[in-house]
C-alpha positions in Angstrom: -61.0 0.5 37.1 -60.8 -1.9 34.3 -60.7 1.5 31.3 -58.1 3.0 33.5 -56.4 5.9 30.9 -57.9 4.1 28.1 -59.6 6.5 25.5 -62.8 6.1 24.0 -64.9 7.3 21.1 -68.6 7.1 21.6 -70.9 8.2 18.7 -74.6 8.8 19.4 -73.0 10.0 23.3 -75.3 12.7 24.0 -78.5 10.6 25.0 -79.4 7.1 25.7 -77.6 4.0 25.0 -74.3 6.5 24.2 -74.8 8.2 26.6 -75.3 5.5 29.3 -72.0 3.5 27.8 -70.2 6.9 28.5 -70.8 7.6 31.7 -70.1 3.8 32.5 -66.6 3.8 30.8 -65.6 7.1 32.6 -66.7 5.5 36.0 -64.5 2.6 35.0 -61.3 5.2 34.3 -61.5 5.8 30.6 -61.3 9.3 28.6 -64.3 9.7 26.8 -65.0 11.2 23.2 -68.5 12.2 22.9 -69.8 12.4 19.6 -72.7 12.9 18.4 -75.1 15.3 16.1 -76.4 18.0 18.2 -73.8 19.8 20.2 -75.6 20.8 23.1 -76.6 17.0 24.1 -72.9 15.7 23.5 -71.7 18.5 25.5 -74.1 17.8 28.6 -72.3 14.1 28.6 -69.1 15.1 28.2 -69.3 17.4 30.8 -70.9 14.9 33.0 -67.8 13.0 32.2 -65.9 15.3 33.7 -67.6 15.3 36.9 -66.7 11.9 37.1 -63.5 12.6 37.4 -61.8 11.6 33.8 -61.2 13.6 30.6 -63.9 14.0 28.2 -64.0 16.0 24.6 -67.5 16.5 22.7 -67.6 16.9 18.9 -70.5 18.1 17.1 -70.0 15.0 14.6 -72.4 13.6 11.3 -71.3 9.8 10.8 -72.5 9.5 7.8 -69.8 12.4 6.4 -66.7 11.4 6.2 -64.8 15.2 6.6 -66.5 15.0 10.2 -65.6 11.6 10.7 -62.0 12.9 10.2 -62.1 15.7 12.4 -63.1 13.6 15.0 -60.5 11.5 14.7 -58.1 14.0 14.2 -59.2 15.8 17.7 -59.0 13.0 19.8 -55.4 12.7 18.5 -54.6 15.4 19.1 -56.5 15.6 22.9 -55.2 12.4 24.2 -52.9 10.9 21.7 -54.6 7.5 20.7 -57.4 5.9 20.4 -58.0 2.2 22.0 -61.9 1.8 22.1 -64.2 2.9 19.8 -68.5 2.3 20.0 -70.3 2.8 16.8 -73.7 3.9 18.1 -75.3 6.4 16.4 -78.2 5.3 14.7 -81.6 6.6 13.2 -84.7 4.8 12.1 -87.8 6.3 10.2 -90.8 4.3 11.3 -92.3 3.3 7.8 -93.4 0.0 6.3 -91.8 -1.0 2.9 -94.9 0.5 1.3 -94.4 3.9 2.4 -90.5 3.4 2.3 -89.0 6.5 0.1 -85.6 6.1 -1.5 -84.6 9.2 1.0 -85.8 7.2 3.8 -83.3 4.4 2.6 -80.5 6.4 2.6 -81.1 8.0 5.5 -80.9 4.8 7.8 -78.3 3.0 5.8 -76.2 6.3 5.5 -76.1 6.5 9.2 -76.6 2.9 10.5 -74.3 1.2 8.4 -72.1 4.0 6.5 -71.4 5.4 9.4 -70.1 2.6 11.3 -67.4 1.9 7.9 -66.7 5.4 8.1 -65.9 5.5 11.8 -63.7 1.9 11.4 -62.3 3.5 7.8 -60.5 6.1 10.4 -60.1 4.6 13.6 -58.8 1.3 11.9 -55.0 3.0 11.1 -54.4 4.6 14.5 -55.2 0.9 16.4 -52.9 -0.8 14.0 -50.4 1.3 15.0 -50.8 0.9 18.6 -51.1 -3.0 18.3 -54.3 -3.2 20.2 -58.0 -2.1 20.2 -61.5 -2.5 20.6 -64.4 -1.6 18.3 -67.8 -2.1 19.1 -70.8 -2.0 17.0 -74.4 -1.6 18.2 -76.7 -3.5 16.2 -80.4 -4.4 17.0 -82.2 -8.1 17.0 -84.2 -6.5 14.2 -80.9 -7.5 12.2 -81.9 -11.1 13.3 -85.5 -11.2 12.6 -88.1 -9.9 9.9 -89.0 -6.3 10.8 -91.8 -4.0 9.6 -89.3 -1.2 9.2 -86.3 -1.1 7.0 -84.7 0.0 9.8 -83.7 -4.3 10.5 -81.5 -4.0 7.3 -79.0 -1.6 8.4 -78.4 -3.5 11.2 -78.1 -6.9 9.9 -75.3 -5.2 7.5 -73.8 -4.1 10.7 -73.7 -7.6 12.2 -72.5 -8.9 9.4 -69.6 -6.0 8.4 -68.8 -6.8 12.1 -68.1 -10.6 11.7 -66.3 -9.4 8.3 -63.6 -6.5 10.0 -63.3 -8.9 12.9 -61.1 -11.3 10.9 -59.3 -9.5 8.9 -58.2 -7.3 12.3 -58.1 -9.9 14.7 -54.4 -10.8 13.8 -53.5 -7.1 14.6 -55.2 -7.5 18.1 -58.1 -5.6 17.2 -60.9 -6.9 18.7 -64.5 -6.2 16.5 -67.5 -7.4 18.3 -71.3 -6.0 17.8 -73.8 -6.0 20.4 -77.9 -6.6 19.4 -80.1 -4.9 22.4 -83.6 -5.7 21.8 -86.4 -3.1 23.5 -84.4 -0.7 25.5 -86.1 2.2 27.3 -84.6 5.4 25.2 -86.1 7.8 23.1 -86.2 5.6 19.8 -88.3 2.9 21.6 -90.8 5.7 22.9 -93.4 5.1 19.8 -93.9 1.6 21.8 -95.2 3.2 25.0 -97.6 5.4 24.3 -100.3 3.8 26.2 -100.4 1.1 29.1 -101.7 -1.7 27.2 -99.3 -1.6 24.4 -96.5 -1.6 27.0 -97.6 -4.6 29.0 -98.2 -6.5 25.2 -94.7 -5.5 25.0 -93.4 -6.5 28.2 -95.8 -9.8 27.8 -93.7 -10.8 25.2 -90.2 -10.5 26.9 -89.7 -13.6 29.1 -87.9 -11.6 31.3 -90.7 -9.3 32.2 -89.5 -6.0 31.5 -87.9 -3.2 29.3 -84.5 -3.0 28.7 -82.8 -0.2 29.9 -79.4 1.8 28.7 -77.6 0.0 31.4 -77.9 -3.5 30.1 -76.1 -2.7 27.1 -73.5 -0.6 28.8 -73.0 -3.3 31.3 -72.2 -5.8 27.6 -70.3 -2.9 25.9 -68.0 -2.4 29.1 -66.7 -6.3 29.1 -66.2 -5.8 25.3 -64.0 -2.4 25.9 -62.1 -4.5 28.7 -59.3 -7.2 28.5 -61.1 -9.4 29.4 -62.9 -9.8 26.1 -59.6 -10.1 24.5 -60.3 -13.7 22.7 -63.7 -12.6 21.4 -63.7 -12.2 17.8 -66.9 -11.1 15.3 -69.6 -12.1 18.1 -72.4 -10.2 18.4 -73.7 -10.3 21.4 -78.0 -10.3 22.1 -79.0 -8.3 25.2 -83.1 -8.8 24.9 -84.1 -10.6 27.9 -85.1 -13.5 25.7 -87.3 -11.6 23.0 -86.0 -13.1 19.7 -86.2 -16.1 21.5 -90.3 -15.7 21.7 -90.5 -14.7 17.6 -92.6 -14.9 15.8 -95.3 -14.0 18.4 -93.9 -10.8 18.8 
Protein backbone atom coordinates (compact mmCIF):
# COMPACT_ATOMS: atom_id res chain seq x y z
CA UNK A 1 0.00 0.00 0.00
CA UNK A 2 2.02 2.81 -1.20
CA UNK A 3 -0.85 5.86 0.60
CA UNK A 4 -0.71 3.76 3.66
CA UNK A 5 -2.31 6.40 6.62
CA UNK A 6 -1.67 9.14 4.17
CA UNK A 7 -4.80 11.57 3.95
CA UNK A 8 -6.22 12.89 1.02
CA UNK A 9 -8.41 15.67 -0.24
CA UNK A 10 -10.23 14.97 -3.51
CA UNK A 11 -12.48 17.76 -4.94
CA UNK A 12 -15.04 16.84 -7.70
CA UNK A 13 -15.02 13.01 -5.53
CA UNK A 14 -18.47 12.11 -5.99
CA UNK A 15 -18.32 10.97 -9.73
CA UNK A 16 -15.96 10.30 -12.37
CA UNK A 17 -12.35 11.07 -12.52
CA UNK A 18 -12.73 12.12 -8.42
CA UNK A 19 -14.33 9.62 -7.84
CA UNK A 20 -12.17 6.92 -9.64
CA UNK A 21 -8.84 8.64 -7.98
CA UNK A 22 -10.63 8.03 -4.58
CA UNK A 23 -11.45 4.80 -4.61
CA UNK A 24 -7.82 4.04 -6.00
CA UNK A 25 -6.04 5.99 -3.20
CA UNK A 26 -8.20 4.20 -0.51
CA UNK A 27 -7.28 0.70 -2.07
CA UNK A 28 -3.75 1.92 -1.83
CA UNK A 29 -4.20 2.77 2.19
CA UNK A 30 -4.96 6.41 2.15
CA UNK A 31 -7.92 8.36 4.19
CA UNK A 32 -9.94 10.01 1.82
CA UNK A 33 -11.69 13.55 1.87
CA UNK A 34 -14.42 13.65 -0.60
CA UNK A 35 -15.39 16.90 -1.70
CA UNK A 36 -17.49 17.92 -3.87
CA UNK A 37 -20.84 20.05 -4.75
CA UNK A 38 -23.76 17.77 -4.26
CA UNK A 39 -23.78 15.93 -1.02
CA UNK A 40 -25.54 12.91 -1.88
CA UNK A 41 -22.76 11.91 -4.74
CA UNK A 42 -19.76 12.79 -2.31
CA UNK A 43 -21.39 10.78 0.28
CA UNK A 44 -21.93 7.60 -2.03
CA UNK A 45 -17.84 7.68 -2.51
CA UNK A 46 -16.97 8.26 0.76
CA UNK A 47 -18.90 5.66 1.89
CA UNK A 48 -17.56 3.39 -0.66
CA UNK A 49 -14.35 4.41 0.81
CA UNK A 50 -15.19 3.01 3.74
CA UNK A 51 -15.99 -0.27 2.44
CA UNK A 52 -12.67 -0.46 1.36
CA UNK A 53 -11.54 -0.56 4.49
CA UNK A 54 -9.84 3.11 5.20
CA UNK A 55 -11.38 6.38 6.61
CA UNK A 56 -13.29 8.64 4.53
CA UNK A 57 -15.12 12.20 5.34
CA UNK A 58 -17.48 13.81 2.62
CA UNK A 59 -18.05 17.67 2.58
CA UNK A 60 -20.70 19.21 0.68
CA UNK A 61 -17.91 21.83 -0.72
CA UNK A 62 -18.13 24.95 -3.55
CA UNK A 63 -14.40 25.59 -4.69
CA UNK A 64 -14.90 28.50 -5.99
CA UNK A 65 -15.99 30.06 -2.30
CA UNK A 66 -13.42 30.42 -0.22
CA UNK A 67 -15.61 30.05 3.44
CA UNK A 68 -16.24 26.45 2.07
CA UNK A 69 -12.81 26.00 1.06
CA UNK A 70 -12.03 26.66 4.76
CA UNK A 71 -14.36 24.43 6.23
CA UNK A 72 -13.01 21.82 4.36
CA UNK A 73 -9.82 22.26 5.46
CA UNK A 74 -10.73 22.87 8.75
CA UNK A 75 -12.71 19.33 8.95
CA UNK A 76 -10.16 17.33 7.73
CA UNK A 77 -7.99 18.76 10.50
CA UNK A 78 -9.77 18.18 12.73
CA UNK A 79 -10.82 14.35 11.39
CA UNK A 80 -7.36 13.06 10.78
CA UNK A 81 -5.00 15.80 11.84
CA UNK A 82 -3.10 16.65 8.55
CA UNK A 83 -3.28 16.86 5.24
CA UNK A 84 -0.42 15.21 2.83
CA UNK A 85 -2.18 14.94 -0.63
CA UNK A 86 -4.41 17.07 -2.09
CA UNK A 87 -6.25 16.69 -6.00
CA UNK A 88 -7.76 19.69 -7.36
CA UNK A 89 -10.45 18.26 -9.60
CA UNK A 90 -13.48 19.81 -9.67
CA UNK A 91 -14.16 21.36 -12.83
CA UNK A 92 -17.16 22.59 -14.96
CA UNK A 93 -17.36 23.52 -18.67
CA UNK A 94 -20.35 25.29 -20.58
CA UNK A 95 -20.31 23.98 -24.09
CA UNK A 96 -20.36 27.41 -26.04
CA UNK A 97 -18.22 28.90 -28.85
CA UNK A 98 -16.64 32.40 -28.15
CA UNK A 99 -19.70 33.77 -30.02
CA UNK A 100 -22.19 32.66 -27.71
CA UNK A 101 -19.68 33.00 -24.73
CA UNK A 102 -21.57 35.30 -21.89
CA UNK A 103 -19.50 37.09 -19.22
CA UNK A 104 -21.47 34.63 -16.67
CA UNK A 105 -20.30 31.74 -18.63
CA UNK A 106 -16.64 33.11 -18.13
CA UNK A 107 -16.87 33.30 -14.64
CA UNK A 108 -18.39 30.36 -14.17
CA UNK A 109 -15.50 28.08 -15.67
CA UNK A 110 -12.68 30.28 -14.54
CA UNK A 111 -14.29 30.64 -11.02
CA UNK A 112 -14.33 26.95 -10.63
CA UNK A 113 -11.51 25.60 -12.90
CA UNK A 114 -8.87 27.91 -11.97
CA UNK A 115 -10.14 29.87 -8.76
CA UNK A 116 -10.84 27.04 -7.20
CA UNK A 117 -7.68 25.28 -7.58
CA UNK A 118 -5.80 28.78 -5.84
CA UNK A 119 -8.37 28.59 -3.32
CA UNK A 120 -7.89 24.97 -2.46
CA UNK A 121 -3.67 25.51 -2.58
CA UNK A 122 -4.34 29.19 -0.69
CA UNK A 123 -5.53 26.69 2.31
CA UNK A 124 -3.88 23.50 2.03
CA UNK A 125 -0.45 25.29 1.27
CA UNK A 126 0.05 26.32 5.31
CA UNK A 127 -0.79 22.92 6.86
CA UNK A 128 1.97 21.06 4.25
CA UNK A 129 4.55 23.52 5.12
CA UNK A 130 4.18 22.72 8.47
CA UNK A 131 4.42 19.07 7.99
CA UNK A 132 7.48 19.35 5.66
CA UNK A 133 6.02 17.36 2.94
CA UNK A 134 3.08 17.12 0.43
CA UNK A 135 1.57 16.51 -2.70
CA UNK A 136 -0.82 18.63 -4.79
CA UNK A 137 -2.12 17.63 -7.85
CA UNK A 138 -3.98 19.57 -10.38
CA UNK A 139 -6.21 18.18 -13.19
CA UNK A 140 -5.91 20.01 -16.15
CA UNK A 141 -7.06 19.04 -19.76
CA UNK A 142 -4.95 19.00 -23.32
CA UNK A 143 -7.48 21.64 -24.26
CA UNK A 144 -4.94 23.82 -22.12
CA UNK A 145 -2.41 22.70 -24.76
CA UNK A 146 -4.30 23.23 -27.89
CA UNK A 147 -6.88 25.76 -29.55
CA UNK A 148 -10.36 24.69 -28.33
CA UNK A 149 -13.90 25.77 -29.45
CA UNK A 150 -14.88 26.31 -25.92
CA UNK A 151 -13.46 28.60 -23.40
CA UNK A 152 -13.40 25.92 -21.28
CA UNK A 153 -9.25 25.30 -22.72
CA UNK A 154 -8.43 28.66 -20.96
CA UNK A 155 -9.05 27.70 -17.41
CA UNK A 156 -6.98 24.90 -17.86
CA UNK A 157 -4.04 26.31 -19.51
CA UNK A 158 -4.03 28.78 -16.31
CA UNK A 159 -4.02 25.65 -14.32
CA UNK A 160 -0.95 24.28 -16.06
CA UNK A 161 0.65 27.16 -15.89
CA UNK A 162 -0.26 28.22 -11.97
CA UNK A 163 0.98 24.65 -11.54
CA UNK A 164 4.49 25.11 -13.01
CA UNK A 165 4.34 28.59 -10.99
CA UNK A 166 3.37 26.99 -7.10
CA UNK A 167 5.70 24.16 -8.00
CA UNK A 168 8.86 26.27 -7.52
CA UNK A 169 8.20 28.36 -5.13
CA UNK A 170 7.05 25.01 -2.87
CA UNK A 171 9.44 22.63 -4.09
CA UNK A 172 12.13 23.76 -1.47
CA UNK A 173 9.57 23.02 1.24
CA UNK A 174 9.15 19.39 -0.21
CA UNK A 175 5.90 20.10 -1.67
CA UNK A 176 5.54 18.50 -4.69
CA UNK A 177 2.91 20.48 -7.41
CA UNK A 178 2.41 18.50 -10.49
CA UNK A 179 -0.85 18.73 -12.91
CA UNK A 180 -2.08 15.99 -14.89
CA UNK A 181 -3.80 16.83 -18.72
CA UNK A 182 -6.32 13.62 -19.58
CA UNK A 183 -7.56 14.04 -22.98
CA UNK A 184 -11.18 12.21 -23.86
CA UNK A 185 -12.02 10.27 -20.82
CA UNK A 186 -15.31 8.38 -20.57
CA UNK A 187 -17.27 10.47 -17.69
CA UNK A 188 -20.16 12.50 -17.73
CA UNK A 189 -18.59 15.76 -19.15
CA UNK A 190 -17.35 13.91 -22.28
CA UNK A 191 -20.97 12.47 -22.82
CA UNK A 192 -21.98 15.34 -25.40
CA UNK A 193 -19.20 13.38 -27.65
CA UNK A 194 -21.13 10.09 -27.73
CA UNK A 195 -24.38 10.67 -28.64
CA UNK A 196 -24.33 8.61 -31.74
CA UNK A 197 -22.06 5.77 -33.11
CA UNK A 198 -20.47 7.57 -35.79
CA UNK A 199 -19.30 10.55 -33.86
CA UNK A 200 -17.69 8.07 -31.38
CA UNK A 201 -15.71 6.06 -33.82
CA UNK A 202 -14.64 9.87 -35.55
CA UNK A 203 -13.57 10.20 -32.03
CA UNK A 204 -11.91 7.16 -31.40
CA UNK A 205 -10.43 7.44 -35.14
CA UNK A 206 -8.54 10.14 -34.08
CA UNK A 207 -6.83 8.61 -30.94
CA UNK A 208 -3.84 6.54 -32.02
CA UNK A 209 -4.55 4.42 -29.38
CA UNK A 210 -7.89 3.32 -30.39
CA UNK A 211 -10.11 4.03 -27.70
CA UNK A 212 -11.66 6.32 -24.96
CA UNK A 213 -10.04 7.13 -21.98
CA UNK A 214 -11.42 5.93 -18.98
CA UNK A 215 -11.29 7.38 -15.14
CA UNK A 216 -8.75 4.79 -14.46
CA UNK A 217 -6.02 6.11 -16.64
CA UNK A 218 -5.84 9.13 -14.82
CA UNK A 219 -6.15 7.58 -11.39
CA UNK A 220 -3.49 5.21 -12.30
CA UNK A 221 -1.09 8.92 -13.20
CA UNK A 222 -2.57 10.69 -10.10
CA UNK A 223 -1.65 7.66 -7.70
CA UNK A 224 2.35 7.72 -8.81
CA UNK A 225 2.02 11.57 -8.27
CA UNK A 226 0.44 11.04 -4.54
CA UNK A 227 3.32 8.36 -3.98
CA UNK A 228 7.01 8.78 -3.06
CA UNK A 229 8.03 7.82 -5.71
CA UNK A 230 7.19 11.04 -7.56
CA UNK A 231 9.24 12.78 -5.02
CA UNK A 232 11.77 14.60 -7.60
CA UNK A 233 8.99 15.64 -9.97
CA UNK A 234 8.49 19.26 -9.94
CA UNK A 235 5.70 21.55 -12.10
CA UNK A 236 5.26 18.66 -14.82
CA UNK A 237 2.11 18.15 -16.15
CA UNK A 238 1.59 15.11 -17.13
CA UNK A 239 -0.63 14.10 -20.73
CA UNK A 240 -2.78 11.00 -20.34
CA UNK A 241 -4.52 11.03 -24.06
CA UNK A 242 -3.41 7.98 -25.79
CA UNK A 243 -1.61 10.20 -28.32
CA UNK A 244 -4.48 12.68 -29.21
CA UNK A 245 -2.66 16.08 -29.04
CA UNK A 246 -0.21 14.35 -30.80
CA UNK A 247 -2.68 13.88 -34.00
CA UNK A 248 -3.82 17.97 -33.82
CA UNK A 249 -4.83 19.66 -35.73
CA UNK A 250 -6.99 16.85 -37.38
CA UNK A 251 -8.87 16.48 -34.47
Amino acid sequence: MVLKEKVAIVTGGGSGVGRVIALRFAREGAHVVVAGRTLEKVQETASEVEKIGTGSLALKTDVSISTDVSRMVEATINRFGKIDILVNNAGTIVRKTFFDFTEEDWDTVMDVNLKGVFLCCKQVVPVMMKQGKGKIINIASTSGHIGHRMCYGASKAGVINFTATLALQLAPYRINVNSISPGIIDTSMAAALKTSPELEAKIVGCIPYGRIGRPEDTASVALFLASDESDYMVGSDVIVDGGLINTFPSY
